[in-house]
DRENTORKOL-3810 file (N, C-alpha, C; in nm, 4 decimals):
REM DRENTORKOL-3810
@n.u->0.0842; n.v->-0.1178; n.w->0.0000; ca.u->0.0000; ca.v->0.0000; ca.w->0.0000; c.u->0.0893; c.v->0.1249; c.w->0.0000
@n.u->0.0604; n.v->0.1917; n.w->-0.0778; ca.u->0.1738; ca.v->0.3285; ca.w->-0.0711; c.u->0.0959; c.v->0.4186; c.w->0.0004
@n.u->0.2298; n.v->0.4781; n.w->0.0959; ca.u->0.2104; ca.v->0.6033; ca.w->0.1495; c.u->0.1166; c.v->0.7233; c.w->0.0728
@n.u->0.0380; n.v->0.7727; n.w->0.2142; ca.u->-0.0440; ca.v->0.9032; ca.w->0.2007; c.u->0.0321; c.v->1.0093; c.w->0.1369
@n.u->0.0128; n.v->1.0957; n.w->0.0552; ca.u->0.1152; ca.v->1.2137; ca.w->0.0082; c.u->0.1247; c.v->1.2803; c.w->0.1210
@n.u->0.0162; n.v->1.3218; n.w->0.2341; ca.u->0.0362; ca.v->1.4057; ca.w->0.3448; c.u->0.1985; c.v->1.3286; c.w->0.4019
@n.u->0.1805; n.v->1.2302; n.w->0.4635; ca.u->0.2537; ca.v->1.1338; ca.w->0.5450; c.u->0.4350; c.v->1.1893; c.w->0.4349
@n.u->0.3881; n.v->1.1253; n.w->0.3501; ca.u->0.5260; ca.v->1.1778; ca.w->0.2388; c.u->0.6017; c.v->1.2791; c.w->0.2431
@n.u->0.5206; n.v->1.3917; n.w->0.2077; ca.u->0.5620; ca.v->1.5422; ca.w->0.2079; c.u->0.6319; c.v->1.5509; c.w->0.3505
@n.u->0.5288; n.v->1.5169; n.w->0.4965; ca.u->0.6071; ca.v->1.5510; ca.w->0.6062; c.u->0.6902; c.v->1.4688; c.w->0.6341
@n.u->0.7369; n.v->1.3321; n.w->0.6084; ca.u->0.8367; ca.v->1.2854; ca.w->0.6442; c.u->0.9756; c.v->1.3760; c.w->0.5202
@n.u->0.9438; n.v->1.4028; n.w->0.4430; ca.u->1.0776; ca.v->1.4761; ca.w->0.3550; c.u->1.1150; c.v->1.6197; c.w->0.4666
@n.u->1.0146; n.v->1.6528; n.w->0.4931; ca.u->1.0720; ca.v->1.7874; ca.w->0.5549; c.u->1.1018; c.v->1.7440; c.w->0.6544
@n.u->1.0820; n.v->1.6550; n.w->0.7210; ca.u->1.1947; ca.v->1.6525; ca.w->0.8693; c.u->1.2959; c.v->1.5415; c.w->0.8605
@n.u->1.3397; n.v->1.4921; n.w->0.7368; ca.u->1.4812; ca.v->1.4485; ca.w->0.6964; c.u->1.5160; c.v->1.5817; c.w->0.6504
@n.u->1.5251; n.v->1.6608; n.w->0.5714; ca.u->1.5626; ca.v->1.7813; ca.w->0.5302; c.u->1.6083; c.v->1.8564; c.w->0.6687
@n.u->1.5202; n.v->1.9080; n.w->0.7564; ca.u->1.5298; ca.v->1.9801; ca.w->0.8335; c.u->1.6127; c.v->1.9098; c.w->0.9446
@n.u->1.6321; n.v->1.7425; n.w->0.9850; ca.u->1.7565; ca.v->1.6998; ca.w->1.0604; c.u->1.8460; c.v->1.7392; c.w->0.9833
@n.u->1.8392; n.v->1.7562; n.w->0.8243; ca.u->2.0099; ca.v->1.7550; ca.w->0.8300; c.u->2.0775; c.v->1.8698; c.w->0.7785
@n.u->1.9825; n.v->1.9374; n.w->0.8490; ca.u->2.0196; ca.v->2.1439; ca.w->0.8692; c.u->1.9849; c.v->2.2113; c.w->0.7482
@n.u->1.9198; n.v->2.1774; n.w->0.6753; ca.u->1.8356; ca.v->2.2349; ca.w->0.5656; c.u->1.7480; c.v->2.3121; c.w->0.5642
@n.u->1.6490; n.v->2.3274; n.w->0.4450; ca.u->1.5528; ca.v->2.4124; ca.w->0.4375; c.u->1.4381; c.v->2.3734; c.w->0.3842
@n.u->1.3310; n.v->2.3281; n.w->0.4552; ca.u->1.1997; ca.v->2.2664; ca.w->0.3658; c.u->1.0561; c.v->2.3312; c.w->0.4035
@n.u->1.0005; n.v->2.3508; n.w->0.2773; ca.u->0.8608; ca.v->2.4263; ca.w->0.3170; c.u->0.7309; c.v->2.3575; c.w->0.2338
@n.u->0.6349; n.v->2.3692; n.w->0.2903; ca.u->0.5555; ca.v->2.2968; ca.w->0.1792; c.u->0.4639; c.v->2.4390; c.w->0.1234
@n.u->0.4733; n.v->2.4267; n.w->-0.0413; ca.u->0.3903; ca.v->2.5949; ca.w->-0.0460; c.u->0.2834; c.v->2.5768; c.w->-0.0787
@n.u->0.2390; n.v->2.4383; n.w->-0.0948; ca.u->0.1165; ca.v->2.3995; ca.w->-0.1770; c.u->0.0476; c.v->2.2486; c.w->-0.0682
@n.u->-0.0800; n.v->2.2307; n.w->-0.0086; ca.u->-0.0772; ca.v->2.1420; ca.w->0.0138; c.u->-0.2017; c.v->2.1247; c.w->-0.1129
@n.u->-0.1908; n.v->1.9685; n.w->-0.1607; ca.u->-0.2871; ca.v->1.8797; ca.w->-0.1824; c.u->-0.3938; c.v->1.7760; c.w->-0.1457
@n.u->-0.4291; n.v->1.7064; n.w->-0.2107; ca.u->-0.5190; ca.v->1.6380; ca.w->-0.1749; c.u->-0.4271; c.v->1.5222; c.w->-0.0647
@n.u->-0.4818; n.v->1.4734; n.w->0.0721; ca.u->-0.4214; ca.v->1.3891; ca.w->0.1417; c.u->-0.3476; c.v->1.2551; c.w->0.1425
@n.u->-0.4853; n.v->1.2278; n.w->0.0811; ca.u->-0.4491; ca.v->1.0934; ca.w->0.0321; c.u->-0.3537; c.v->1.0270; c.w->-0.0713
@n.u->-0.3613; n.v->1.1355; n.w->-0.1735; ca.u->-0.3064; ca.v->1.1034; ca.w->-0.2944; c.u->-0.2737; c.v->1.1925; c.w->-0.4036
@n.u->-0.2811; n.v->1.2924; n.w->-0.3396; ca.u->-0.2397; ca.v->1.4193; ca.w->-0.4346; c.u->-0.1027; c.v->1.4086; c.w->-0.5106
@n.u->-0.0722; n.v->1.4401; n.w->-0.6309; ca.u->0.0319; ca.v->1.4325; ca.w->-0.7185; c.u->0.1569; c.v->1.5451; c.w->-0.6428
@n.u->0.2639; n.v->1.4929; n.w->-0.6274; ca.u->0.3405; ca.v->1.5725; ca.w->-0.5267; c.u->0.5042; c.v->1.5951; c.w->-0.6088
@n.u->0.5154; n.v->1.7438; n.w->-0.6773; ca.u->0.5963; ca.v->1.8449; ca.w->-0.7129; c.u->0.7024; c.v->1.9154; c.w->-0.6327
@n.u->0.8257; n.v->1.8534; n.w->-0.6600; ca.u->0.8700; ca.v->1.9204; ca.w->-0.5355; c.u->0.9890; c.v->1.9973; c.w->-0.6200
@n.u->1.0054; n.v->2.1625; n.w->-0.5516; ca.u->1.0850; ca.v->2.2136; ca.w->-0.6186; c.u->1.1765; c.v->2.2626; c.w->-0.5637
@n.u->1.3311; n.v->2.2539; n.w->-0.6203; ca.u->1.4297; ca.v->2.2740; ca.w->-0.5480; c.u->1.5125; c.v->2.3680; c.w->-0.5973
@n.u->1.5801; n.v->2.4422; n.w->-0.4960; ca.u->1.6339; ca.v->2.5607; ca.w->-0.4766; c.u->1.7802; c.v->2.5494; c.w->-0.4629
@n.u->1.8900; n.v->2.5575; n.w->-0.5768; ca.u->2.0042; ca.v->2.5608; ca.w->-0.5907; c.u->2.0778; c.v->2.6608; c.w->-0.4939
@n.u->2.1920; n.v->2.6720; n.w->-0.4430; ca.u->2.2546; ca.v->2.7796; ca.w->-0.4258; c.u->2.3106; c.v->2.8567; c.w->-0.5119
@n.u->2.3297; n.v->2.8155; n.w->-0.6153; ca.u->2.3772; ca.v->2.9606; ca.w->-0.7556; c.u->2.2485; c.v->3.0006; c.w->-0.7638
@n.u->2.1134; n.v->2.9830; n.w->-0.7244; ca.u->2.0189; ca.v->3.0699; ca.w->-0.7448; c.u->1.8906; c.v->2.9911; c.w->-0.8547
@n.u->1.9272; n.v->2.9139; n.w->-0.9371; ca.u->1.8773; ca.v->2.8185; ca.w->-1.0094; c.u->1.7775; c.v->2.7554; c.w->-0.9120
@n.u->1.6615; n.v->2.7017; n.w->-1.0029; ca.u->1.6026; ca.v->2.5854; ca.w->-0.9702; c.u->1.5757; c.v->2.4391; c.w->-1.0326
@n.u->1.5400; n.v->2.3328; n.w->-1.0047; ca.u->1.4552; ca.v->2.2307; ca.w->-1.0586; c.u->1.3375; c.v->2.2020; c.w->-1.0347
@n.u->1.2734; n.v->2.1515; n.w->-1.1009; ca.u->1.1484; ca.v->2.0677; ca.w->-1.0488; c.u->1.1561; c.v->1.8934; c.w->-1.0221
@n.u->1.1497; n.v->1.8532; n.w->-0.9586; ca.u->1.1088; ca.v->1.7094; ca.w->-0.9351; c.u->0.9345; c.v->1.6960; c.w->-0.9266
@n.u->0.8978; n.v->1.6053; n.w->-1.0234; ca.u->0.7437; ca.v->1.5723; ca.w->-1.0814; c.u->0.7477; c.v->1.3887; c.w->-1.0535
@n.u->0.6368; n.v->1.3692; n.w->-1.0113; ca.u->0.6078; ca.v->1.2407; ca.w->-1.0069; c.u->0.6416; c.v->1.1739; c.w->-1.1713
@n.u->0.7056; n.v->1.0714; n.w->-1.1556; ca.u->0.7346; ca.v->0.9734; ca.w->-1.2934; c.u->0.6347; c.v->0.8988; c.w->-1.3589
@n.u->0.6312; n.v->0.8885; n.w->-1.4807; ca.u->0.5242; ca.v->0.8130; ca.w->-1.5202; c.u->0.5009; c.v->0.6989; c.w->-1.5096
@n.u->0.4243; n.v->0.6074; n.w->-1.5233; ca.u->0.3592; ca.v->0.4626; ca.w->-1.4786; c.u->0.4816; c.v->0.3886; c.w->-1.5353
@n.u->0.5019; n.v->0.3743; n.w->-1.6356; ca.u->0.6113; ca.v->0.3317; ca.w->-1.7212; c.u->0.7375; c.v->0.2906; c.w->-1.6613
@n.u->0.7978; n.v->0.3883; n.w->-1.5694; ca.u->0.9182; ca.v->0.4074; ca.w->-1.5338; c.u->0.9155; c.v->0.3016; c.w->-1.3235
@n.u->0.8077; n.v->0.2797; n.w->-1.3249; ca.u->0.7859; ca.v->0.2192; ca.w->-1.2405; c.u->0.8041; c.v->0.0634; c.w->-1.2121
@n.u->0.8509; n.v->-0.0419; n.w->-1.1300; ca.u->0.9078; ca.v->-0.1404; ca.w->-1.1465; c.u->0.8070; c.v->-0.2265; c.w->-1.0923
@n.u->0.7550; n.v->-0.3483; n.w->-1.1386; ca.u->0.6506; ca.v->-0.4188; ca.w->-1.1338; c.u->0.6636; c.v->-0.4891; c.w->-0.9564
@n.u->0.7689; n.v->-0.4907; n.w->-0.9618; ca.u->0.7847; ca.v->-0.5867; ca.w->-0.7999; c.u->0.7616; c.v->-0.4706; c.w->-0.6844
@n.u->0.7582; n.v->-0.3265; n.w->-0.7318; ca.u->0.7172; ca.v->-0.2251; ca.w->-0.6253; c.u->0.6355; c.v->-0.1378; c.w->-0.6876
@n.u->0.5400; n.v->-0.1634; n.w->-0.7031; ca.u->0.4567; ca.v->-0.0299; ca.w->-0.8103; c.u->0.3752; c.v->0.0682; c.w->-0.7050
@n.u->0.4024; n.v->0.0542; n.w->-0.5276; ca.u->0.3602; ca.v->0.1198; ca.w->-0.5065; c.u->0.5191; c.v->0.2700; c.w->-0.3986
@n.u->0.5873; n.v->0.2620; n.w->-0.4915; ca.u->0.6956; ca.v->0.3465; ca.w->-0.4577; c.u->0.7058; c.v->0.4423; c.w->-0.5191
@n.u->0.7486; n.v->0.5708; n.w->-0.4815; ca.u->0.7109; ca.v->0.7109; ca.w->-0.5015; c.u->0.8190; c.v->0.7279; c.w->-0.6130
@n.u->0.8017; n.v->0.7433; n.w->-0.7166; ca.u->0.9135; ca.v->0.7739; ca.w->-0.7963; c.u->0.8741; c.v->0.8947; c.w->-0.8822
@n.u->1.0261; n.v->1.0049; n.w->-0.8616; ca.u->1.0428; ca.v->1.1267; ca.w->-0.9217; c.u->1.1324; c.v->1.1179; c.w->-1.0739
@n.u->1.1023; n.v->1.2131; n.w->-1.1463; ca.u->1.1431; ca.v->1.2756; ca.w->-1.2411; c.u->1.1875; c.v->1.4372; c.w->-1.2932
@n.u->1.3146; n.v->1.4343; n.w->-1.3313; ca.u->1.3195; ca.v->1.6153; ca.w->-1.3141; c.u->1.2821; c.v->1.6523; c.w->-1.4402
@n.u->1.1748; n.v->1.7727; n.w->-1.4412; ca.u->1.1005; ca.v->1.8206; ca.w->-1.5347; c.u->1.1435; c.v->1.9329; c.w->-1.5838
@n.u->1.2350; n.v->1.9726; n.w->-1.4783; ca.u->1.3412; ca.v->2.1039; ca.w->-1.5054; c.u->1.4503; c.v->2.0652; c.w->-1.3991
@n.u->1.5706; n.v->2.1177; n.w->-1.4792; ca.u->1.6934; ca.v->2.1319; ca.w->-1.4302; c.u->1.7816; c.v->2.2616; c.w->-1.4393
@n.u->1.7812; n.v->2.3164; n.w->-1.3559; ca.u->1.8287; ca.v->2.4367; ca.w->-1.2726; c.u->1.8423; c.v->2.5781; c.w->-1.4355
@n.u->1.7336; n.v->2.5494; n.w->-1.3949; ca.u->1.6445; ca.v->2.6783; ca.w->-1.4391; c.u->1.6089; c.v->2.7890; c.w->-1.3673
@n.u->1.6013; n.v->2.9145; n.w->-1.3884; ca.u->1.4837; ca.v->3.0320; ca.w->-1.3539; c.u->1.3834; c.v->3.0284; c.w->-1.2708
@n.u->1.3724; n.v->3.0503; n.w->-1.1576; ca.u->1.2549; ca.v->3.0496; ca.w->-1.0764; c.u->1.1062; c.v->3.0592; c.w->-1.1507
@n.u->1.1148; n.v->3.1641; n.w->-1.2627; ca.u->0.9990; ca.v->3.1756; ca.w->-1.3239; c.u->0.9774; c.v->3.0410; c.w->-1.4015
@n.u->1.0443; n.v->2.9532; n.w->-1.4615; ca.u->1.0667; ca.v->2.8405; ca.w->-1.5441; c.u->0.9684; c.v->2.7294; c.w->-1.4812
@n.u->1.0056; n.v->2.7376; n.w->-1.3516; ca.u->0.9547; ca.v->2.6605; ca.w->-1.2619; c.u->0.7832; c.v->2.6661; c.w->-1.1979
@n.u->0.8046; n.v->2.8231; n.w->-1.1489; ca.u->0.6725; ca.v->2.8808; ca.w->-1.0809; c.u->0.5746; c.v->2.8878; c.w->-1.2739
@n.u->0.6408; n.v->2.8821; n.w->-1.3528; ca.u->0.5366; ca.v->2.8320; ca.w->-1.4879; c.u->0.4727; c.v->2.6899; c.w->-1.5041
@n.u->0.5721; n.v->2.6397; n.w->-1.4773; ca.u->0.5350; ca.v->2.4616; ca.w->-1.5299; c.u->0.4283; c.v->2.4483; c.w->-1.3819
@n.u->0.4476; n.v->2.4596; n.w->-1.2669; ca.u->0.4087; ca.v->2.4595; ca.w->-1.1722; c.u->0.2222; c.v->2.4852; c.w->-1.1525
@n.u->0.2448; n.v->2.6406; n.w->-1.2243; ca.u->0.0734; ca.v->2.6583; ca.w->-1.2391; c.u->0.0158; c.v->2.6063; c.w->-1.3402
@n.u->0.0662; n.v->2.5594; n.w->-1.4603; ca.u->-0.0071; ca.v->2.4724; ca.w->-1.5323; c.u->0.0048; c.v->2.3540; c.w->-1.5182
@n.u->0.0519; n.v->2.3031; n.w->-1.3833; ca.u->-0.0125; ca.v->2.1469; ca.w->-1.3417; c.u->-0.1458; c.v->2.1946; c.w->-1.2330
@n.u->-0.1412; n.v->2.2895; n.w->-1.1762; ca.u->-0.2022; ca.v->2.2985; ca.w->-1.1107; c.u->-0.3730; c.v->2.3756; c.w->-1.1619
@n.u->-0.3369; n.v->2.4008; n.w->-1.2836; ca.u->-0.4359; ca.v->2.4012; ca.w->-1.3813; c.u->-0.5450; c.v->2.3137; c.w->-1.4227
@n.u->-0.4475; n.v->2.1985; n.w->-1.4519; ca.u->-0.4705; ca.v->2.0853; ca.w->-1.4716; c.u->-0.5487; c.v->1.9935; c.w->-1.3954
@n.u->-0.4616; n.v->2.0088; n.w->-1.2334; ca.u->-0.5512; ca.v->1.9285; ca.w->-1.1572; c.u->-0.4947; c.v->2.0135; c.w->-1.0036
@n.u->-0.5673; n.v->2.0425; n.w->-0.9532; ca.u->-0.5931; ca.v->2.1429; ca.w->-0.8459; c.u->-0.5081; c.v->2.0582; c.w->-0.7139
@n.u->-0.5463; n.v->1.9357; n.w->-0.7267; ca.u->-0.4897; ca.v->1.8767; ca.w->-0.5826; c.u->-0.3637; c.v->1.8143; c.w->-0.6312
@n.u->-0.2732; n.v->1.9217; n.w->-0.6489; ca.u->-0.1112; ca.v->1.8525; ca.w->-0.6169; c.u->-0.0670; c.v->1.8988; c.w->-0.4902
@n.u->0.0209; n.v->1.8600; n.w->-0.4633; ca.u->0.1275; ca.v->1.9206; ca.w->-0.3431; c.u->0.2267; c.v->2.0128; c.w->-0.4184
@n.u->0.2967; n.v->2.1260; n.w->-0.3297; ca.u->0.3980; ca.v->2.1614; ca.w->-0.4445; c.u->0.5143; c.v->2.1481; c.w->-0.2886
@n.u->0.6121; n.v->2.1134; n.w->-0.2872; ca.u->0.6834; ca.v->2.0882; ca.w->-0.1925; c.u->0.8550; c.v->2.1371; c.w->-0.2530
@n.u->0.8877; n.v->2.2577; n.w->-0.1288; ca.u->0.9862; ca.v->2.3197; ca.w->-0.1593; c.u->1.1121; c.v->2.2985; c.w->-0.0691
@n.u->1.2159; n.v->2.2473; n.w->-0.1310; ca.u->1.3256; ca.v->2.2300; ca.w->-0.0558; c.u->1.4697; c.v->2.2832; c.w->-0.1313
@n.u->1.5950; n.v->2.2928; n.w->-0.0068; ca.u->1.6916; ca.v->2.3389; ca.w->-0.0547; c.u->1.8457; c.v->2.2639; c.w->-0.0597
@n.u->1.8555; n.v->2.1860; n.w->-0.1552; ca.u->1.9615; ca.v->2.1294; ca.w->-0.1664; c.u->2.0134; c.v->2.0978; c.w->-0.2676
@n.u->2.1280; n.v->2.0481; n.w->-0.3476; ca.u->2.2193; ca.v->2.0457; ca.w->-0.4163; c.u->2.2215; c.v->1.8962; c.w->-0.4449
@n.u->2.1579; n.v->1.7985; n.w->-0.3641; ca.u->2.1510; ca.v->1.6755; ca.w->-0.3904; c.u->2.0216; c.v->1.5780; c.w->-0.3459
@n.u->1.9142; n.v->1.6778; n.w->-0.4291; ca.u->1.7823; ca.v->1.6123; ca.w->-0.3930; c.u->1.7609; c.v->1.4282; c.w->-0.3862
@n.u->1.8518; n.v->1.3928; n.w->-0.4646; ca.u->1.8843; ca.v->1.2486; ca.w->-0.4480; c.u->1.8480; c.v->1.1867; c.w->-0.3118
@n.u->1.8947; n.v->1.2317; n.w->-0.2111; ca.u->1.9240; ca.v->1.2118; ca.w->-0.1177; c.u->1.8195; c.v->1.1927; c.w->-0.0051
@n.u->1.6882; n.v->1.2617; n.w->-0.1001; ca.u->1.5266; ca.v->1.2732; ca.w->0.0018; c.u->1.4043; c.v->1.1941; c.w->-0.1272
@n.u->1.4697; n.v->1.1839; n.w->-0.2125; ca.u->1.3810; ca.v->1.1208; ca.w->-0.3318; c.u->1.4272; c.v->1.0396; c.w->-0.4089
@n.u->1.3760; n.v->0.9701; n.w->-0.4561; ca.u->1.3848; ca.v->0.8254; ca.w->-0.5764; c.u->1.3659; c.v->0.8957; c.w->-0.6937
@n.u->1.4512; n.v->0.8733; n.w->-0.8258; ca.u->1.4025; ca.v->0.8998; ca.w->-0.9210; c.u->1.4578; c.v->0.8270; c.w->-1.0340
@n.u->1.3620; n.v->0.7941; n.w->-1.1354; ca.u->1.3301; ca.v->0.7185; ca.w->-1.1904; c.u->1.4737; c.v->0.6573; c.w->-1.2763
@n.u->1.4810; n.v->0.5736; n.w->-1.3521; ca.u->1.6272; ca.v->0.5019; ca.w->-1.3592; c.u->1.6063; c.v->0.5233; c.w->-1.5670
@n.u->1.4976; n.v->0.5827; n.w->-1.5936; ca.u->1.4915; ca.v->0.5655; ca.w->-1.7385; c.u->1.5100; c.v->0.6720; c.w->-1.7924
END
C-alpha cells in the first residue's frame, strides 16, 4: 500500500530539516493522494522541479513506490513557478513541496529511465 502524500511530504521535511536544511511545503494537496511536485532551490540561485514519474518508469515488484522525475533542471525560478501553475491548472490537488539542496537524491527516488 503506498504512502499518504500528506505522510510523504512531512516525512521529507523533517529528513531535510535533521540535516540542517531548508523545507517548506507551499502547496498542500489532496491527502491521500495528491500528485506531489517538489521544487528545489540551488545555491547559484537556479532551480529544478522534481514531478512524479510516469507509470512506465515504475518497477513491477514495487509499483507502489514514489518515484520522481526532473522536469526542469536548474532553471529560472519563473521556469519553474510556470510549469508549476499549469499542473495545477490541470488538476488542483497537487502538493507543491519546496526544498533546498544540491543533492535532492538524497530525500527522493528517481526514476532510472
Amino acid at each position: 500500500m503506498r504512502l499518504k502524500a500528506g505522510i510523504f511530504v512531512s516525512a521529507i521535511v523533517r529528513r531535510v530539516f535533521a540535516d540542517g536544511g531548508m523545507a517548506a511545503i507551499e502547496r498542500r494537496g489532496a491527502e491521500e493522494a495528491g500528485a506531489i511536485f517538489v521544487r528545489i532551490r540551488h545555491r547559484d540561485g537556479s532551480e529544478s522541479l522534481a514531478a512524479p514519474a510516469p507509470q512506465t518508469a515504475f518497477d513491477s515488484d514495487h509499483p507502489d513506490d514514489r518515484l520522481f522525475e526532473f522536469r526542469k533542471t536548474r532553471v529560472p525560478e519563473t521556469e519553474v513557478s510556470e510549469t508549476i501553475a499549469r499542473e495545477y491548472r490541470y488538476d488542483p490537488d497537487i502538493w507543491v513541496l519546496e526544498i533546498e539542496t544540491d543533492t535532492p537524491e538524497t530525500y527522493l527516488d528517481f526514476s532510472q529511465d
